[in-house]
ZAFIZA-217880 format. One line per 2 residues: number of its first residue (from 1); their letters; for each residue x, y, z of N, C-alpha, C. Coordinates in steps of 0.1 Angstrom, whole numbers. Example, Ala and Ser with C-alpha at 12.3 -4.5 7.8 and 13.67 -1.06 7.14 Angstrom:
% residues 2
1> as> 132:-57:78:123:-45:78:132:-33:78; 128:-22:71:137:-11:71:129:0:79
This chain:
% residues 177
1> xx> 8:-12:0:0:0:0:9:13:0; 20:14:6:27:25:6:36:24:-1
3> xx> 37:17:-8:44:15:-21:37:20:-34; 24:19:-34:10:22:-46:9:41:-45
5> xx> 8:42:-31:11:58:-24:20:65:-32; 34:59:-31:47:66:-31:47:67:-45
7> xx> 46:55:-56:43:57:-72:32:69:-78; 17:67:-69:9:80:-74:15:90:-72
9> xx> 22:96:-58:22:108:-59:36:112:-63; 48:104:-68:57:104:-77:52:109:-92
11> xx> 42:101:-96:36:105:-108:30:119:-106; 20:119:-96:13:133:-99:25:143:-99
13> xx> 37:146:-91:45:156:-89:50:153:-104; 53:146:-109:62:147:-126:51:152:-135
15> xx> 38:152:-136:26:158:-142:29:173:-139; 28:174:-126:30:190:-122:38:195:-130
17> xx> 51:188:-131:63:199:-129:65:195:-149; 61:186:-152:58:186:-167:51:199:-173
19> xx> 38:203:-170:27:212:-176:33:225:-171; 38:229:-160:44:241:-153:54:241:-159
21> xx> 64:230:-165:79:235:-176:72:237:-190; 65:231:-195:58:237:-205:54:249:-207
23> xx> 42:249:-199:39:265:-199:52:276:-197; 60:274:-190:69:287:-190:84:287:-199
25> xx> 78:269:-210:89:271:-224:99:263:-219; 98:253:-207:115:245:-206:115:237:-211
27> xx> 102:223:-213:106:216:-223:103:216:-238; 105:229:-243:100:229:-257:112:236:-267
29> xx> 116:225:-276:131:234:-286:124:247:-291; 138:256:-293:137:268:-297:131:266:-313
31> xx> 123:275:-318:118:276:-329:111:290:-327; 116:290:-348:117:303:-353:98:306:-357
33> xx> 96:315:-351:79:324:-350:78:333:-360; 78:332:-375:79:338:-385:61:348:-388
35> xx> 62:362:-389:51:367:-393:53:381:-404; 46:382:-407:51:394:-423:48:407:-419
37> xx> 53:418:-420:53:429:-416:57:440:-427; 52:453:-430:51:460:-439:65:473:-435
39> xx> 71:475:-444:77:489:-438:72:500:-452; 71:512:-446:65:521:-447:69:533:-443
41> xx> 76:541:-451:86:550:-444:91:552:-434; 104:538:-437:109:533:-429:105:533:-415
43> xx> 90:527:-417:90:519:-402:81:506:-402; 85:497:-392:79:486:-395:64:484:-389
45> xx> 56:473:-395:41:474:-387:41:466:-394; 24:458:-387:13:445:-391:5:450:-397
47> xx> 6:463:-402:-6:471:-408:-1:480:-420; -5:474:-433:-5:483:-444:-16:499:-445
49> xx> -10:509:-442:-18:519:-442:-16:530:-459; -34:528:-459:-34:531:-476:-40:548:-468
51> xx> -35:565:-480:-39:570:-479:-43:580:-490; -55:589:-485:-65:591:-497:-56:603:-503
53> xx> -57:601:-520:-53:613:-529:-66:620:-533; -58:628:-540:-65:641:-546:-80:634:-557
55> xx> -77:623:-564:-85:618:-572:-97:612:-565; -96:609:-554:-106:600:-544:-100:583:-539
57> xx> -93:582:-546:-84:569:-545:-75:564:-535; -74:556:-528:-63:557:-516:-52:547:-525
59> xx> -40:547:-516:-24:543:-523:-18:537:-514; -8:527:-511:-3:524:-504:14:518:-510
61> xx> 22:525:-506:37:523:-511:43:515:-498; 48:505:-500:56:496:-487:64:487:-495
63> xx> 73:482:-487:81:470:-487:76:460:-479; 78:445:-479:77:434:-472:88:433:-462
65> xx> 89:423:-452:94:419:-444:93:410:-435; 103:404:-435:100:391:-419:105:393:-405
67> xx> 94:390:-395:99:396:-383:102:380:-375; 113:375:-371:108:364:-366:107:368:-350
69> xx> 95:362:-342:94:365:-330:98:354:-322; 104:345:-328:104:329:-317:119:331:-310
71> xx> 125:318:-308:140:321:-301:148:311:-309; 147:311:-323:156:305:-327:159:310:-341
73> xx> 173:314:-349:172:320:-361:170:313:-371; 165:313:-380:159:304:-394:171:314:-401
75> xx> 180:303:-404:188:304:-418:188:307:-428; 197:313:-439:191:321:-451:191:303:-461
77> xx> 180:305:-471:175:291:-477:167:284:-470; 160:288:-460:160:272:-449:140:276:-455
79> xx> 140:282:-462:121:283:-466:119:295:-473; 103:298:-477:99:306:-487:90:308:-481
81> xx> 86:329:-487:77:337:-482:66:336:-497; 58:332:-490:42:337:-503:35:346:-499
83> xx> 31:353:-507:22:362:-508:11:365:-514; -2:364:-517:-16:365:-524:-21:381:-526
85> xx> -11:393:-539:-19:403:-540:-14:404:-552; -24:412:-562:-30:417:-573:-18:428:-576
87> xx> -3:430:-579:3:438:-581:7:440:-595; 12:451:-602:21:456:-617:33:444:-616
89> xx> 31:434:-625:39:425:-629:53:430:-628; 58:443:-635:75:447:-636:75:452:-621
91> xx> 65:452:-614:72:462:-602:78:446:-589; 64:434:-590:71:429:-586:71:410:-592
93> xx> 82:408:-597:86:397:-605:85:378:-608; 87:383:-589:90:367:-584:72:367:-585
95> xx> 66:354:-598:54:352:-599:51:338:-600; 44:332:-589:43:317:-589:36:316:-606
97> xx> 40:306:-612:35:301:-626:18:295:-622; 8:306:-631:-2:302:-631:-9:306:-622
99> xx> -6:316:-613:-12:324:-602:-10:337:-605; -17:342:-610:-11:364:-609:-13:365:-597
101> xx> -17:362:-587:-20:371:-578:-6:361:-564; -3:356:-570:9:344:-559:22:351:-560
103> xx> 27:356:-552:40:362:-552:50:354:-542; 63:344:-548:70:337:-537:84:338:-539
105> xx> 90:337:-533:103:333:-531:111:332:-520; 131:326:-523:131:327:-512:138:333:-501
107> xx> 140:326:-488:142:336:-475:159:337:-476; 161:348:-485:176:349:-486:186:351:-480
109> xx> 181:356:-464:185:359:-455:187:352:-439; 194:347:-435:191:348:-416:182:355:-408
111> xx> 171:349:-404:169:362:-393:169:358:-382; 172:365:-375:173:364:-358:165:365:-348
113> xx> 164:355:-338:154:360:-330:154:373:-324; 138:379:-328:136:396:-324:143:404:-339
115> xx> 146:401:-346:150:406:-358:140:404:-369; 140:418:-379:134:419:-387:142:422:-401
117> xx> 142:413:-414:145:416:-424:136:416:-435; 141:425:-444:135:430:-458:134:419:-466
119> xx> 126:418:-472:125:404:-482:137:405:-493; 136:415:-500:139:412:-514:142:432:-519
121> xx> 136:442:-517:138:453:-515:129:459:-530; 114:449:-534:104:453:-539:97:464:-535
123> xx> 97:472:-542:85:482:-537:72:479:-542; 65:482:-531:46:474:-539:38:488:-539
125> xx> 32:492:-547:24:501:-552:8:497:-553; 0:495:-545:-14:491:-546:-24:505:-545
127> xx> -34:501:-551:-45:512:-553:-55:505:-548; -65:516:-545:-82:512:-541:-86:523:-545
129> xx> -94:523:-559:-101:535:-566:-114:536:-558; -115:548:-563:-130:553:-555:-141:545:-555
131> xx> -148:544:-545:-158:537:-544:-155:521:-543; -146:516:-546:-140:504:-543:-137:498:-526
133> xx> -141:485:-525:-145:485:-510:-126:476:-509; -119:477:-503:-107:476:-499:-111:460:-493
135> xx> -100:450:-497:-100:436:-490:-96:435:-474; -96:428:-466:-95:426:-454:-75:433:-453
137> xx> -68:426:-467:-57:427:-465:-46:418:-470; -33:418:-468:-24:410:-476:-25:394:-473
139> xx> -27:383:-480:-25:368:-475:-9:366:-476; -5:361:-468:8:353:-466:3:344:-457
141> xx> 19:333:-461:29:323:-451:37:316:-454; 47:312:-447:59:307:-450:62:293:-449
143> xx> 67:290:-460:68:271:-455:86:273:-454; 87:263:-446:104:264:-442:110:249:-432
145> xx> 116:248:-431:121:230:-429:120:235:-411; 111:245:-404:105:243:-393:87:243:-394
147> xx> 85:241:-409:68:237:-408:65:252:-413; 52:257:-412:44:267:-421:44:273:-407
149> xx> 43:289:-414:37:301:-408:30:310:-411; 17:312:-404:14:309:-393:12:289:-391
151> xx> 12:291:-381:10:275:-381:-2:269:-385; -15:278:-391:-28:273:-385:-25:270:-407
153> xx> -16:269:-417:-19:266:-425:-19:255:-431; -30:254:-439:-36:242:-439:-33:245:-458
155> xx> -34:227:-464:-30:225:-477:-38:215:-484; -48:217:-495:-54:207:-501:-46:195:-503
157> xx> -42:185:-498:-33:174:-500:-39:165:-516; -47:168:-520:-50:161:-537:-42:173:-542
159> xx> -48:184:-543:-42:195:-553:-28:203:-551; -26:201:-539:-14:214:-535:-16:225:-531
161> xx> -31:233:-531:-32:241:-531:-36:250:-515; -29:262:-515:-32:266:-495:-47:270:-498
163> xx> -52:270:-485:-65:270:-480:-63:282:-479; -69:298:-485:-64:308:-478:-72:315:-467
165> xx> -80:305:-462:-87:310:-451:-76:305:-437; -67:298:-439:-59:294:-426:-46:300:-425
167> xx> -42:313:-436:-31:317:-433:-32:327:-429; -20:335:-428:-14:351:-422:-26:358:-429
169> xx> -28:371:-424:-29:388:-430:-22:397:-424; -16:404:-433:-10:415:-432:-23:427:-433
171> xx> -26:432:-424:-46:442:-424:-38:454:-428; -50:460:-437:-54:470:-443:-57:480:-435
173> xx> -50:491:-435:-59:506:-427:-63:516:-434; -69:522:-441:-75:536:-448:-77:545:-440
175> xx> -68:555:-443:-66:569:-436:-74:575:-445; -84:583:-436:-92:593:-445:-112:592:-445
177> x> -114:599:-451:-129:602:-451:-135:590:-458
């Protein structure tokens, strides 16, 4: 009997001290937390902010970028940034075959945890003419030899094709009336 004792509450204390190292990250490897971020005279944000001209039309001029927030640095090669928007073909190039609107390539760079780098040093030029109701916002996510980001993305496994209800947005803001 005090042998049955000493085994349960051996176990319950390794339960404890299991879910309490979890939660505060001891037993879990470092990995890289990849999310897309816009810069915008020269500053970084999660928020592409479009604003109104003279014609009635709003504009939005930015570059891309990756912020990784996790604790581990993802290697330059080690995966690829996609993107889902409607841009001027010459402005930006890298175009998945058979997608206009699929923009990918790859992460040519290291980033570090808490560091943010520039993808590629595209400038994106998007419009929302008047009376035009503006999309939620940019789709991305990254596949990389630590799995997709955001994590929640999901992939038609017959066709190939991402779900784009389960990845990133980079959100839209319209400054103006």
């Amino acid at each position: 009997m005090n042998f049955l004792a000493s085994l349960l509450s051996t176990l319950v204390a390794a339960v404890v001290i299991y879910f309490t190292g979890r939660a505060f990250g001891l037993f879990t490897s470092p990995q890289p937390d990849l999310v897309m971020v816009a810069k915008q005279n020269s500053v970084y944000s999660d928020v592409i902010t479009f604003t109104k001209q003279d014609d009635g039309s709003y504009t939005a001029d930015f570059q891309l970028a990756i912020k990784n927030q996790g604790n581990l640095t993802l290697n330059a090669n080690d995966g690829f940034w996609h993107t889902y928007v409607v841009t001027d073909a010459s402005v930006t190039p890298l175009t998945a075959t058979g997608e206009a609107s699929h923009q990918r390539g790859v992460i040519s760079y290291p980033i570090y945890p808490g560091y943010i780098v520039d993808i590629d040093g595209s400038q994106y030029h998007l419009v929302i003419k008047k009376d035009d109701v503006p999309s939620e916002g940019l789709p991305y996510f990254f596949a990389t030899d630590y799995g997709f980001f955001p994590r929640s993305t999901h992939f038609n496994q017959k066709t190939g094709q991402v779900n784009k209800l389960t990845i990133g947005i980079l959100r839209f803001k319209v400054l103006g009336p």
